[in-house]
Backbone as JSON, one array per atom type, in Angstrom:
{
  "sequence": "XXXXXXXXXXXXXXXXXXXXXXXXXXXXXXXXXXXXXXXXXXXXXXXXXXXXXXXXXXXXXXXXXXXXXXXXXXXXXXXXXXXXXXXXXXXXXXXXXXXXXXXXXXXXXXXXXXXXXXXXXXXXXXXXXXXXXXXXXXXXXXXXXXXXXXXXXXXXXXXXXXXXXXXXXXXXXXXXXXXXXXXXXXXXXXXXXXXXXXXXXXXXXXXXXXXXXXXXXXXXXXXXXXXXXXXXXXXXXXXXXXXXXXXXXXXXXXXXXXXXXX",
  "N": [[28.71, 0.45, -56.27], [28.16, -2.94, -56.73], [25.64, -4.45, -56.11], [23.34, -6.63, -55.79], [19.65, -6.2, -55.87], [17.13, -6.98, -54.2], [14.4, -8.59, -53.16], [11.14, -9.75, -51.86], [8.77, -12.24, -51.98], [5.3, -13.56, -51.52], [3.87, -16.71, -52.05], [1.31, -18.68, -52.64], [0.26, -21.72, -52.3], [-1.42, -24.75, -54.58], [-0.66, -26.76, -54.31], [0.34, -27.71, -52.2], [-1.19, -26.25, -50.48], [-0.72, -23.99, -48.74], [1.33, -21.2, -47.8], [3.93, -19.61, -49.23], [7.48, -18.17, -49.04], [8.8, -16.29, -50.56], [12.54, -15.47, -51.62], [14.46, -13.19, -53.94], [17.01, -12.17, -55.73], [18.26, -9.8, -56.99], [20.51, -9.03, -59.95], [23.29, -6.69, -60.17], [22.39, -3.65, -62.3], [19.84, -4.55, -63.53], [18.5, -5.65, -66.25], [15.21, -5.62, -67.54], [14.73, -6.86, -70.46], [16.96, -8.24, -70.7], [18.33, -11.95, -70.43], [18.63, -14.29, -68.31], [20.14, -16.2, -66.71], [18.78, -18.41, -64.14], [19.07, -19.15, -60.44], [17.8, -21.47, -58.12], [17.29, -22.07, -55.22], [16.8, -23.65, -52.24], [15.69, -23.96, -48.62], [15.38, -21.09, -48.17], [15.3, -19.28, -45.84], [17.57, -18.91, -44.69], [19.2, -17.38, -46.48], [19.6, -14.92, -45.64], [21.06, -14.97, -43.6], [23.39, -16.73, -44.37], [24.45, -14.01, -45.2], [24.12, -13.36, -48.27], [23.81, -11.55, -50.03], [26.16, -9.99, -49.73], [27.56, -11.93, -50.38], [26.89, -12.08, -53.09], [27.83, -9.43, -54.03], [30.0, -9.81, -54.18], [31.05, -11.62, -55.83], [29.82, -10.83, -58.26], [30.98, -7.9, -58.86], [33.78, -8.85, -58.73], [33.54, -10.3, -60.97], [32.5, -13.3, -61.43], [31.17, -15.21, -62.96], [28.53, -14.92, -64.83], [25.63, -12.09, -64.6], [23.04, -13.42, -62.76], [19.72, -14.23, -61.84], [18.44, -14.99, -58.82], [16.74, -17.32, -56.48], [15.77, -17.4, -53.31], [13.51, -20.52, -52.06], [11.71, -20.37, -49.1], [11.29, -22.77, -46.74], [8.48, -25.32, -45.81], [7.66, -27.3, -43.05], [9.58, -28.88, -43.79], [10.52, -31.77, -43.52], [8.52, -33.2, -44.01], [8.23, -31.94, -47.08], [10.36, -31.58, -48.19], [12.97, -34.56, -49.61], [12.91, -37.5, -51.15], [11.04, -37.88, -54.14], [7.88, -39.39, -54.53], [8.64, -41.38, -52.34], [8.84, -41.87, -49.75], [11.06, -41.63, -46.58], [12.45, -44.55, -43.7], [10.84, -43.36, -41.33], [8.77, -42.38, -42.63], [9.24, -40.08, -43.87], [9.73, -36.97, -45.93], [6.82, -37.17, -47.09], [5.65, -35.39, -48.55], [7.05, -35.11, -50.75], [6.22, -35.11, -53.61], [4.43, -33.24, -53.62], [5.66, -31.46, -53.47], [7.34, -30.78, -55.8], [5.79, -30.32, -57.89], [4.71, -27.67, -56.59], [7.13, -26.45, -57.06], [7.94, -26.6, -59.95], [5.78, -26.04, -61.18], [4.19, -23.71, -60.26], [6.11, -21.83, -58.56], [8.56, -21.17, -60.13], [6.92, -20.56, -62.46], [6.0, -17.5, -61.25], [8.5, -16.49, -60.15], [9.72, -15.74, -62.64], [7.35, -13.66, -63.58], [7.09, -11.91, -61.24], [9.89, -11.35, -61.69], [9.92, -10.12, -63.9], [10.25, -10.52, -66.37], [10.26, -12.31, -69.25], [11.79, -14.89, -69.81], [13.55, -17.54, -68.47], [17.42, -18.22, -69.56], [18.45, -20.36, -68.29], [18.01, -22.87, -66.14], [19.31, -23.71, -63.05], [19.55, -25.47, -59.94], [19.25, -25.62, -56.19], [21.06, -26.7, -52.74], [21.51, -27.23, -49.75], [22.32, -29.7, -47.58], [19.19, -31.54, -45.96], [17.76, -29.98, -47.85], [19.46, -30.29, -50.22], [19.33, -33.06, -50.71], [16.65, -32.53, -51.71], [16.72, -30.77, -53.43], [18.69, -32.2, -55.76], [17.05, -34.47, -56.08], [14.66, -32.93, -57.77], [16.23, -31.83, -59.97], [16.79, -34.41, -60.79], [14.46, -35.91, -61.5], [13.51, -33.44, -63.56], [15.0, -32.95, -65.58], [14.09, -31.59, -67.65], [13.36, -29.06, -66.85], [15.17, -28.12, -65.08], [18.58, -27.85, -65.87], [21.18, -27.79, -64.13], [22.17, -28.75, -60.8], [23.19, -27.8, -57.75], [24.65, -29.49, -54.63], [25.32, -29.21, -51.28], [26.61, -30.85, -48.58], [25.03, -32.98, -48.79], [22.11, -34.64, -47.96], [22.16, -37.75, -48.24], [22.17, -40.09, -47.09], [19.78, -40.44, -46.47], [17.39, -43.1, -46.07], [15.55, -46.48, -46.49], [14.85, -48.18, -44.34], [16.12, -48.8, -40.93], [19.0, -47.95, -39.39], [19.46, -50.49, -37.3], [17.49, -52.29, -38.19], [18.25, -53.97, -39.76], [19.81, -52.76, -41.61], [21.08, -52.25, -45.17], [23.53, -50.64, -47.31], [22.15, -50.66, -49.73], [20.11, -49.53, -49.08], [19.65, -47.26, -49.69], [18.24, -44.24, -50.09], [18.56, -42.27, -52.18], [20.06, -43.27, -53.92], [19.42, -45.8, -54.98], [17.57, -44.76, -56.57], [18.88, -43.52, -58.58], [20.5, -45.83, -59.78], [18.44, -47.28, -60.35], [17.06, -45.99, -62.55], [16.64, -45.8, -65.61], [17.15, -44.2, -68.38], [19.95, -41.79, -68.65], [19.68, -38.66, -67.68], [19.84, -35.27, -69.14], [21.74, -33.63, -67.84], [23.75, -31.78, -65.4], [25.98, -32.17, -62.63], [26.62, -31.37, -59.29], [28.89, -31.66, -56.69], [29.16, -31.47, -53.34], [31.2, -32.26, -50.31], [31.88, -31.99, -46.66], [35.25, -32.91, -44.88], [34.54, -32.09, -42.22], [31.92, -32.29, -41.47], [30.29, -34.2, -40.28], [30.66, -36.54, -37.54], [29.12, -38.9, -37.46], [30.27, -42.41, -38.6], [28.46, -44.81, -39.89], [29.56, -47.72, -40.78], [31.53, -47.91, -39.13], [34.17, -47.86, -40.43], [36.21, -45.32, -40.86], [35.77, -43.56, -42.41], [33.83, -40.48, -42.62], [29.93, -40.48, -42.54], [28.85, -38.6, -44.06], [30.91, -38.42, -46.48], [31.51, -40.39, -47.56], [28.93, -41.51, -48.31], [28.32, -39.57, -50.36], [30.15, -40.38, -51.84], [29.94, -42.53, -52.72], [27.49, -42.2, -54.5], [28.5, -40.88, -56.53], [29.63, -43.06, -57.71], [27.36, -44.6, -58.43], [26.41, -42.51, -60.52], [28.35, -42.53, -62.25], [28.09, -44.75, -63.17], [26.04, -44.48, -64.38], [26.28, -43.01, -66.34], [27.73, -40.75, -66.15], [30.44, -38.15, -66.6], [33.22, -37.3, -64.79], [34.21, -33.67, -64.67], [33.19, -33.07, -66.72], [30.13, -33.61, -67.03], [29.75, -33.84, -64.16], [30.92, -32.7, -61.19], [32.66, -32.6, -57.91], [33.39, -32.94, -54.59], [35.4, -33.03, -52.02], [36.08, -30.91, -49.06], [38.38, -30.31, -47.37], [38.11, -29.7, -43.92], [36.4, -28.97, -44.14], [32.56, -27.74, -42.88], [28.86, -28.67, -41.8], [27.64, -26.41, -42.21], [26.43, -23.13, -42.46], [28.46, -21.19, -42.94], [30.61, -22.55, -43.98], [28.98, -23.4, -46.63], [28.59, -20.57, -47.72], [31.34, -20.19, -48.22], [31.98, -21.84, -50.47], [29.78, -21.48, -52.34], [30.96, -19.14, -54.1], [32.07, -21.13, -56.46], [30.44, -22.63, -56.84], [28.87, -21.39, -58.73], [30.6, -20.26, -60.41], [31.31, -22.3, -61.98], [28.83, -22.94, -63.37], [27.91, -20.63, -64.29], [29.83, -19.49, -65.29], [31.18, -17.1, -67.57]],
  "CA": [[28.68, -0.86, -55.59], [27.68, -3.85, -57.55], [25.22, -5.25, -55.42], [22.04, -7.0, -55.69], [18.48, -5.97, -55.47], [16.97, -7.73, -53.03], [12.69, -8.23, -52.43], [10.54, -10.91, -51.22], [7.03, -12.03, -52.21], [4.44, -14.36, -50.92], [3.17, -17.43, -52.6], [-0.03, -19.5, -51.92], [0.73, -23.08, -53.04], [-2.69, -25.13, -54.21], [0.13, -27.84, -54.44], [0.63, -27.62, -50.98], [-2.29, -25.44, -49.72], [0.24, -23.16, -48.26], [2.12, -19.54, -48.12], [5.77, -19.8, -49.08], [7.92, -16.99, -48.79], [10.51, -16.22, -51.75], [13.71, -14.26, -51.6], [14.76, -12.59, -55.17], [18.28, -11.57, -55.7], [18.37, -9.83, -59.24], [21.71, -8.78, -60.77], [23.31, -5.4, -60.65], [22.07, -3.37, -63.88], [19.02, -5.34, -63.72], [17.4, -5.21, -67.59], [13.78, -6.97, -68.3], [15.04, -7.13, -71.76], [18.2, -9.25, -71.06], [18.19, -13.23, -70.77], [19.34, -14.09, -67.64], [20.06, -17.45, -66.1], [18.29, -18.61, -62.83], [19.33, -19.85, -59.71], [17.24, -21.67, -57.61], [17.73, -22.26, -53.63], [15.95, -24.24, -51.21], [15.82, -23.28, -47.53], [16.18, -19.71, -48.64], [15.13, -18.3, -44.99], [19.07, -19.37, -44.57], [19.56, -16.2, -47.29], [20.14, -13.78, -45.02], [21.96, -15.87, -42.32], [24.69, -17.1, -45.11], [24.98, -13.06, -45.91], [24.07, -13.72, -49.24], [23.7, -10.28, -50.25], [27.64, -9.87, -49.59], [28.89, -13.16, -51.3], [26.99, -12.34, -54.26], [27.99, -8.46, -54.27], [31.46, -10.28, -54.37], [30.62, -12.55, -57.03], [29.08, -9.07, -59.21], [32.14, -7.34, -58.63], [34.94, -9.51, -59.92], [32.94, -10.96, -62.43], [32.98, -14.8, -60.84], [30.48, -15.59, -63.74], [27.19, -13.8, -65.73], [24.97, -12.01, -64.5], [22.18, -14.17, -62.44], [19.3, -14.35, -60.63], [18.73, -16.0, -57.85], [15.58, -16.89, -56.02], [15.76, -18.58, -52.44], [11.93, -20.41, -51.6], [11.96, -20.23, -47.45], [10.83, -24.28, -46.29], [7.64, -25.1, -45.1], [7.55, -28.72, -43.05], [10.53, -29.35, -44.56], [11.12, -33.03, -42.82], [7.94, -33.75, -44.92], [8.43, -31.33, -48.81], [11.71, -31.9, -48.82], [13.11, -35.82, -49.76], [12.65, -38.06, -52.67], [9.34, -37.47, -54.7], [7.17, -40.92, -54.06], [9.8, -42.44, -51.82], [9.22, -41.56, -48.29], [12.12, -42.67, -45.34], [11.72, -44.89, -42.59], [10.07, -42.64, -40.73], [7.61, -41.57, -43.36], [9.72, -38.16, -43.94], [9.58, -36.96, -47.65], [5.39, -37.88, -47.53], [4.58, -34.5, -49.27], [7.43, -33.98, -52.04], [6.13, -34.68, -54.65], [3.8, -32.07, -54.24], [6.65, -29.78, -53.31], [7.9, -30.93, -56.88], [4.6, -29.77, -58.34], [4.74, -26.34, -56.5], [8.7, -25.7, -57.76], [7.77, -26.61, -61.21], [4.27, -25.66, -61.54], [3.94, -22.79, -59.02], [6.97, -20.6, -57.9], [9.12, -20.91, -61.03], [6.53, -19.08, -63.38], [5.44, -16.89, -60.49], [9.34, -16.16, -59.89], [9.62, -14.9, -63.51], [6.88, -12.87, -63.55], [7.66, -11.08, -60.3], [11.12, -10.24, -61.89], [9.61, -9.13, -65.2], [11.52, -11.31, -67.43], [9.63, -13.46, -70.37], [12.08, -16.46, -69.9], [15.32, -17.6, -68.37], [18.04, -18.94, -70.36], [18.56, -21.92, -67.67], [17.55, -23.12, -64.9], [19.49, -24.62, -61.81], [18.8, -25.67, -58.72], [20.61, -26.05, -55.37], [20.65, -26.62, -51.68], [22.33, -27.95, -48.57], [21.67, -31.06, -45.83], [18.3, -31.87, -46.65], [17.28, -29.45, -48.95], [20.12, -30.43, -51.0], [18.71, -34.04, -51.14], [15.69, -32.2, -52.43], [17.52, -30.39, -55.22], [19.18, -33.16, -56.77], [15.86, -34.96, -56.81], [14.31, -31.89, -58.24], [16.88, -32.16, -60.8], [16.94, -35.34, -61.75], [13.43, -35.68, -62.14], [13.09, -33.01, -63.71], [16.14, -32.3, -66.27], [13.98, -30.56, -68.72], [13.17, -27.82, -66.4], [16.97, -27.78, -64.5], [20.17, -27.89, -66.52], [22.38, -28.36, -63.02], [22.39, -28.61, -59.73], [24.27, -27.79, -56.53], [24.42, -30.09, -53.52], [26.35, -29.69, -49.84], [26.84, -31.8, -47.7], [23.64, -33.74, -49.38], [21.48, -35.8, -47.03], [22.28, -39.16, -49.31], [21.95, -40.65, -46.09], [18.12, -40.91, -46.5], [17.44, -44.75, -46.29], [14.35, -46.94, -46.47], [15.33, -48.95, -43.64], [16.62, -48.03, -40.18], [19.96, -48.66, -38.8], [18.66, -51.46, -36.13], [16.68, -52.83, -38.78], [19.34, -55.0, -40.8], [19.89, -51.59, -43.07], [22.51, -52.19, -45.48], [23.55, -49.37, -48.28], [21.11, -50.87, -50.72], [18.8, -48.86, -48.95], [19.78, -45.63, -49.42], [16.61, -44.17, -51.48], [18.78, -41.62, -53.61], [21.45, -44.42, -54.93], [18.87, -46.6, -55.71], [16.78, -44.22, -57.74], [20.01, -43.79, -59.68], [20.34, -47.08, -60.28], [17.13, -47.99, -61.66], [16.84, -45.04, -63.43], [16.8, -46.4, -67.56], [18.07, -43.37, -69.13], [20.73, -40.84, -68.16], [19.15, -37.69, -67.42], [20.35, -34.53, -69.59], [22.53, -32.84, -66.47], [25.16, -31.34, -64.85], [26.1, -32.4, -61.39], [28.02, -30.1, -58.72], [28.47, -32.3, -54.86], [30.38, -30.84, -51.89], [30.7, -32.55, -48.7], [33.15, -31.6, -45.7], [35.52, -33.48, -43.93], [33.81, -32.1, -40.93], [30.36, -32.38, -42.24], [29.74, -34.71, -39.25], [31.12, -37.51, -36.98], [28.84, -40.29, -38.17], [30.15, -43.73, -39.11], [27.6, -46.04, -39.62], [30.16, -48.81, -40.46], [33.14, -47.8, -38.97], [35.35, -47.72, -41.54], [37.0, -44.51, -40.75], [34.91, -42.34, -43.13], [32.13, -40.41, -42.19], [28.75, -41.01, -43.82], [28.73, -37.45, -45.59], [31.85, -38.38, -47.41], [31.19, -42.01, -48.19], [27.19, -41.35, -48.95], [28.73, -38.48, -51.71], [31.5, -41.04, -53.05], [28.79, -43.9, -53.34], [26.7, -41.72, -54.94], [29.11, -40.72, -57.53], [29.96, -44.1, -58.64], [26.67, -44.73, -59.18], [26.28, -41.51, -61.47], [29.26, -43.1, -63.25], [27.28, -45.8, -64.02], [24.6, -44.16, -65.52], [27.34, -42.45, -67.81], [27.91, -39.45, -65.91], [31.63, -37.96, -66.65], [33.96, -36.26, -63.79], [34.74, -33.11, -65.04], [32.29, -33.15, -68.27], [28.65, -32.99, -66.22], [29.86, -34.31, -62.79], [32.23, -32.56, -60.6], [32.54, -33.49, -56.58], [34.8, -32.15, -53.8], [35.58, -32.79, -50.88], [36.45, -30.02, -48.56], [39.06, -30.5, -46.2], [37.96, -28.53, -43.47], [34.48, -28.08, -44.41], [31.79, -27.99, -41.86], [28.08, -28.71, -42.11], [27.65, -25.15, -41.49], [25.6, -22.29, -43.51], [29.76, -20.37, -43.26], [31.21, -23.39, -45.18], [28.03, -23.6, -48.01], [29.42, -19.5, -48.22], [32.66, -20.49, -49.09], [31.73, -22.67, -51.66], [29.07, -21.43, -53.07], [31.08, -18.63, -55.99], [32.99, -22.06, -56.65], [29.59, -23.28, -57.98], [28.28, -20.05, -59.32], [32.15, -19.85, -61.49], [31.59, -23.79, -62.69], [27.18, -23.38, -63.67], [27.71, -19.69, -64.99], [31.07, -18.83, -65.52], [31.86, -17.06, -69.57]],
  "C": [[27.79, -1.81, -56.37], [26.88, -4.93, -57.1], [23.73, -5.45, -55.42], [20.82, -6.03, -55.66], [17.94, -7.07, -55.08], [15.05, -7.39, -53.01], [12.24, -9.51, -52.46], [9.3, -10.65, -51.24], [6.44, -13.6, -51.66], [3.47, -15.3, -52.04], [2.2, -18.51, -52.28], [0.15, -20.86, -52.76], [-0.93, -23.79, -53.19], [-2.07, -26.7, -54.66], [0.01, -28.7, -52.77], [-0.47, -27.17, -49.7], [-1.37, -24.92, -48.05], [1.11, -22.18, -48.74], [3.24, -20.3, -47.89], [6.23, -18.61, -49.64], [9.09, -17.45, -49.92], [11.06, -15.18, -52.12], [13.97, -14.16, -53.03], [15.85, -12.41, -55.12], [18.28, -11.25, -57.08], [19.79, -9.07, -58.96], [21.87, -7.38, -60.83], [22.77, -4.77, -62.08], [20.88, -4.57, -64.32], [18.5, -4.87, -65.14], [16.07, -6.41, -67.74], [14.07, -7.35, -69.51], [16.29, -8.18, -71.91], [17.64, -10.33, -70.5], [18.99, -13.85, -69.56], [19.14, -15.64, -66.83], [19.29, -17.37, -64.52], [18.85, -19.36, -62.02], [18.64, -20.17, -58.26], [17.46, -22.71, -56.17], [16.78, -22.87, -52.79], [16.47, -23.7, -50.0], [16.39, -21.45, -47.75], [15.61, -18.99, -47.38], [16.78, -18.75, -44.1], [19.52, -18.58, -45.26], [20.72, -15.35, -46.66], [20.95, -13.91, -43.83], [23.43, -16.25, -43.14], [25.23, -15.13, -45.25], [25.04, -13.02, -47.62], [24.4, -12.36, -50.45], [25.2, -9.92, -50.56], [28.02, -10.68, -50.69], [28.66, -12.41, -52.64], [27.82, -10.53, -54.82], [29.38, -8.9, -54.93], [31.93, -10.67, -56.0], [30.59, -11.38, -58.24], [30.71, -8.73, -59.6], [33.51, -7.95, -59.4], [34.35, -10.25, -60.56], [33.36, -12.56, -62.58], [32.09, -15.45, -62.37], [29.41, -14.69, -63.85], [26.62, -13.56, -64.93], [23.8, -12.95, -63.95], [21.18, -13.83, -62.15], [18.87, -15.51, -60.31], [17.35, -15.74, -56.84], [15.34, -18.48, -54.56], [14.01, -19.37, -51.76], [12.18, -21.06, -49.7], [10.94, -22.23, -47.34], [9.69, -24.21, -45.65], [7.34, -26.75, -44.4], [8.52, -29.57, -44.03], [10.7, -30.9, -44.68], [9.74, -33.77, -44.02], [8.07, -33.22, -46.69], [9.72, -31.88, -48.9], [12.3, -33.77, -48.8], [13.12, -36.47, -50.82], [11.21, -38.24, -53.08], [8.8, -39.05, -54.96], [7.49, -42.0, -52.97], [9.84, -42.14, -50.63], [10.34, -42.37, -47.57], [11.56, -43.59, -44.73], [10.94, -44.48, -41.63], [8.57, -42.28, -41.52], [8.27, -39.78, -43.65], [9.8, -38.0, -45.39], [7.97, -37.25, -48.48], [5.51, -37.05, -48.74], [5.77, -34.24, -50.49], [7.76, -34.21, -53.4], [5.1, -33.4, -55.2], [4.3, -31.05, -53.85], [7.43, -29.79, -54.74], [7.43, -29.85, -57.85], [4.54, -28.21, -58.16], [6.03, -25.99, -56.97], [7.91, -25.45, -59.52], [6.79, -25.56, -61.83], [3.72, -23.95, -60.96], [4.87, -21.68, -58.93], [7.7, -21.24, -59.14], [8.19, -20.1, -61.91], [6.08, -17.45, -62.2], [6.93, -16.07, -60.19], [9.87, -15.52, -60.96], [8.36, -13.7, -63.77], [7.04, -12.05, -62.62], [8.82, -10.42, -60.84], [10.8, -9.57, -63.04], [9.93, -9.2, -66.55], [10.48, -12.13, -68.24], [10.42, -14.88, -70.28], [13.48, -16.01, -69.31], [16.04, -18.33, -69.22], [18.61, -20.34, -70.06], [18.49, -21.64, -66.62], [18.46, -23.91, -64.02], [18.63, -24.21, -60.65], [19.48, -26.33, -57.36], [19.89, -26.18, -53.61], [21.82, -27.27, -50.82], [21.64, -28.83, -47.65], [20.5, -31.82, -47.19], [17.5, -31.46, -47.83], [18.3, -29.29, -49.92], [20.01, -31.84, -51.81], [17.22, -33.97, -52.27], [16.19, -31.71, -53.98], [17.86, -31.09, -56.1], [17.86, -33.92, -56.86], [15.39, -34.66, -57.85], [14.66, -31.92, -59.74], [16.68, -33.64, -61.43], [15.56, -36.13, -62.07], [12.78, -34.99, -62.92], [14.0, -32.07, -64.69], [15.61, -31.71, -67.33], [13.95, -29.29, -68.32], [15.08, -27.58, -66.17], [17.87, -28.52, -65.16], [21.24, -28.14, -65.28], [21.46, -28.38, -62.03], [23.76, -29.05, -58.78], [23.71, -28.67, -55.31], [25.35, -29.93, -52.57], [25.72, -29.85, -49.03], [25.27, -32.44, -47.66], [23.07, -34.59, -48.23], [21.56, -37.26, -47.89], [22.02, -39.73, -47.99], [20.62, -41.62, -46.01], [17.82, -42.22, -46.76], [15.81, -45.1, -45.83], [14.21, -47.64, -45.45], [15.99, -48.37, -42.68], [17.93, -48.97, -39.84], [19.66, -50.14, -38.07], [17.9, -52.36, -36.9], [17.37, -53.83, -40.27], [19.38, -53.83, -42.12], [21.43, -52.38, -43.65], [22.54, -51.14, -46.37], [22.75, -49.6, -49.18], [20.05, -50.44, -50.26], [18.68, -47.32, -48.75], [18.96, -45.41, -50.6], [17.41, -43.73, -52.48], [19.46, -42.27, -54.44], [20.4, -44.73, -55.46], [18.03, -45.98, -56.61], [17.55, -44.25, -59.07], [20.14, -44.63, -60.23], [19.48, -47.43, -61.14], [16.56, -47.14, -61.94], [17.39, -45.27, -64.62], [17.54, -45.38, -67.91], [18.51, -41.98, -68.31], [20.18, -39.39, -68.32], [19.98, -36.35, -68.26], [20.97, -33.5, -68.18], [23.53, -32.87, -65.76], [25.05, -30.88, -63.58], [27.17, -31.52, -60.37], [27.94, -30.64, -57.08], [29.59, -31.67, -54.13], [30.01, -31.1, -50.96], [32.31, -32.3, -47.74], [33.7, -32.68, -45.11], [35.07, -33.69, -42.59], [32.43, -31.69, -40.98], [29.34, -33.21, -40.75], [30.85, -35.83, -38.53], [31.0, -39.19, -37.07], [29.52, -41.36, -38.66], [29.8, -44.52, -39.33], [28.6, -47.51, -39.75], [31.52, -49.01, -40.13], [34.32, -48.12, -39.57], [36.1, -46.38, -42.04], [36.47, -42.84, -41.69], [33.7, -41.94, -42.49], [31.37, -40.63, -43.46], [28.8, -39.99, -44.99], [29.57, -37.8, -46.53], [31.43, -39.78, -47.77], [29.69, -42.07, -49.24], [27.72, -40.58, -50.45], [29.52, -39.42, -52.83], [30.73, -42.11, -53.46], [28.1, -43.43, -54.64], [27.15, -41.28, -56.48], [29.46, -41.75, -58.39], [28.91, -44.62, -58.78], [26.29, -43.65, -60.51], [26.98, -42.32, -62.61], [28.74, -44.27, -64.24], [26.51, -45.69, -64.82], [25.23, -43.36, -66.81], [27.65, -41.51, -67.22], [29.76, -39.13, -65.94], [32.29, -36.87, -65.67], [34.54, -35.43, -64.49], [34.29, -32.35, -66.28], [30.96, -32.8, -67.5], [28.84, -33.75, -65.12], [31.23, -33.35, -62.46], [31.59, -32.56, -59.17], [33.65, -32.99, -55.84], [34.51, -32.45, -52.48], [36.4, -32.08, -49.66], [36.88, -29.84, -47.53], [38.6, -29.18, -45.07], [36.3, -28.19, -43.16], [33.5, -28.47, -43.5], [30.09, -28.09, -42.75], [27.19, -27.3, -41.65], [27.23, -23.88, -43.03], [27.4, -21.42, -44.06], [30.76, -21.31, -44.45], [30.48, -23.53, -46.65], [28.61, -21.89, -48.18], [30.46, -19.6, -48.89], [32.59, -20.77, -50.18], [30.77, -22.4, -53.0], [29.8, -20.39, -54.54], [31.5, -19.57, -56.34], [31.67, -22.54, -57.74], [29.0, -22.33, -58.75], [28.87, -20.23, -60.84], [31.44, -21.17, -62.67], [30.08, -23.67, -63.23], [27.48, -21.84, -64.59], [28.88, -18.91, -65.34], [30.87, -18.7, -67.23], [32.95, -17.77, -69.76]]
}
């Protein structure tokens, strides 16, 4: 059976000044000597709730793409780590993450190679869902020397500086506009999935919900910055697809195949 090893260790953040819990998933035929890409998960106490263990045995098994591992870090005050790094919401949500940036980077990535035993990975992504999928692509695109991709479903793009009630218009959605006035195109490769049934939302009744509109906005700003569909952008929308840990299952060997496929 071609299935994972599986252990979980405890990290003390002096980013954060806080314990965060991180799930491991190493690769059948684990070797310290081989070179092994990383894949890095937000909300990973959602691991063992997706069945993760299963998908990836799956994944192993017919040989969806190389060899990985995979290392989920469990959320702590998410509504504040997770968001855009300097850029809090209207609410003030997103205060703390840039120093949840600080602990990925700085913190639980070397701490996540040494636990597995490995001298280096050969690349780094980085992924998530909702809100901690808003985090990822941040993550990423602040931070494209460390992460080579990321995965996003059903992304919180939503996140705005400005409240509904408060004369919001889309020029205040934080993650577009970072895009925007972001000078140079970031070395990276983009992977978005949002569901048809992702939610009900319309903020301007125009027949789309927000998940799908927020994702398609979001893409034609990428475009702008040079990003190519198909080249380091691909985007889907998933008839069907719910905002649901069983739909990010589905999807997820889809991004596994497309970030680590031979």
């Amino acid at each position: 059976m071609l299935s994972p090893t599986i252990f979980t260790f405890d990290l003390f953040s002096k980013n954060l000044e806080a314990t965060f819990s991180i799930h491991v998933y190493l690769p059948p035929n684990f070797n310290i000597n081989h070179v092994y890409p990383l894949l890095l998960l937000n909300d990973g106490q959602d691991l063992e709730a997706m069945d993760m263990k299963t998908i990836l045995t799956d994944v192993f098994r017919h040989q969806i793409c190389k060899p990985f591992v995979l290392a989920g870090i469990e959320a702590i005050d998410r509504l504040q780590t997770y968001g855009v790094a300097g850029m809090p919401d209207f609410k003030g949500r997103g205060g703390k993450a840039i120093e949840y940036t600080n602990f990925v980077v700085n913190e639980a990535l070397p701490a996540i190679l040494k636990v597995s035993g490995l001298t280096q990975f050969s690349e780094k992504a980085v992924g998530g869902f909702s809100l901690g999928g808003l985090s990822a692509f941040d993550l990423a695109w602040v931070q494209p020397e460390t992460f080579s991709k990321v995965m996003v479903c059903s992304g919180a793009f939503w996140w705005r500086s400005k409240d509904l009630k408060e004369g919001y218009t889309d020029a205040d959605r934080i993650m577009h506009q970072k895009v925007l006035n972001t000078l140079e195109k970031p070395d990276l490769k983009i992977w978005l999935q949002s569901g048809t049934l992702d939610e009900k939302e319309d903020r301007n009744h125009n027949g789309i919900i927000d998940s799908i509109e927020d994702m398609r906005d979001l893409v034609q700003a990428l475009k702008q910055k040079g990003f190519k569909e198909n080249e380091d952008l691909f985007f889907k929308e998933m008839i069907g697809g719910k905002h649901s840990l069983e739909t990010y299952g589905i999807v997820f060997p889809y991004f596994v195949h497309w970030a680590f496929g031979e």
